[in-house]
C-alpha positions, 0 to 999 in steps of 0.5 A: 097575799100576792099582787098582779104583776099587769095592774097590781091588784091583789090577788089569791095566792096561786091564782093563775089569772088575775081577776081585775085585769084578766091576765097570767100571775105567772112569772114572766108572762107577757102582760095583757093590754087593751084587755075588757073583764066583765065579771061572770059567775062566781066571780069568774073573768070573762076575757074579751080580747080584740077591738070595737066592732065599729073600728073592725067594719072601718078596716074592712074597708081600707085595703078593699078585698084583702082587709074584707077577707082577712076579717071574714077569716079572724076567729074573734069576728065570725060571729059578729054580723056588724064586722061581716057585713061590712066585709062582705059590702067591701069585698062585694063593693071591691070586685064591682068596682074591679069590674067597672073598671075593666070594662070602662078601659075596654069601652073607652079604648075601643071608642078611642081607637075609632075616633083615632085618638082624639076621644083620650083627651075627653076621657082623660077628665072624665077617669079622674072623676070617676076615681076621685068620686070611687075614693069619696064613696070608700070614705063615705062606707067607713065614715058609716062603718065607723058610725055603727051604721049598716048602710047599705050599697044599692044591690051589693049591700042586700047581698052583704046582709044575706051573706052576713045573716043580718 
């Protein structure tokens, strides 16, 4: 009878895979963490590998575009409709948000420039919060993400779930 080397159960002699934790009996194998088994037929191992989808729709959001489209792209999460929303939401919700800025920095500085500078002073108090309720609004979408919750951006939010398939 031999044993695991990952969790230390036993296992068949020759057994390539172990059946409690589902990693390799092979020597020198790197063991395997953080690894969910459910029991299948015949008492094959399903092995699920990867993190909850609730924590994979919160990092969609945490480097806007860049996380959205490194998830849109991951094999273990092209079919899970919870992690593509909420990538395409963010994706969707980081180019709007580019958009907006540009054209609010277009508009303010040509008002500014007419006025001859006196409206920077106004403007001034009036970005610092647009950003700062920017940045309470990207908390807002993970603290739902991480929720399970698909709330939905007005406008951005049906196009995510078309896109998603939800």
């Amino acid at each position: 009878m031999a044993f695991c080397p990952n969790c230390g159960a036993s296992i068949a002699d020759g057994a390539a895979v172990c059946a409690s934790c589902g990693s390799s009996t092979r020597p020198g194998a790197a063991p395997v963490s953080n690894v969910a088994v459910s029991g299948g037929p015949a008492g094959a191992a399903a092995i699920s590998t990867g993190m909850q989808s609730n924590v994979a729709g919160l990092l969609t959001y945490i480097l806007g575009i860049i996380s959205a489209v490194i998830f849109l792209v991951l094999d273990q999460y092209k079919n899970d409709r919870f992690v593509r929303f909420h990538a395409f939401q963010s994706l969707f919700f980081g180019l709007a948000w580019i958009v907006f800025w540009i054209a609010w920095v277009f508009v303010w500085g040509m008002l500014t420039f007419a006025a001859g500078g006196m409206l920077f002073w106004i403007g001034l108090p009036i970005r610092m919060l647009i950003v700062f309720g920017g940045f309470l609004y990207w908390v807002f979408l993970m603290y739902k993400a991480y929720n399970n919750e698909m709330y939905r951006i007005p406008f951005i939010g049906d196009l995510a779930a078309k896109q998603a398939g939800v």
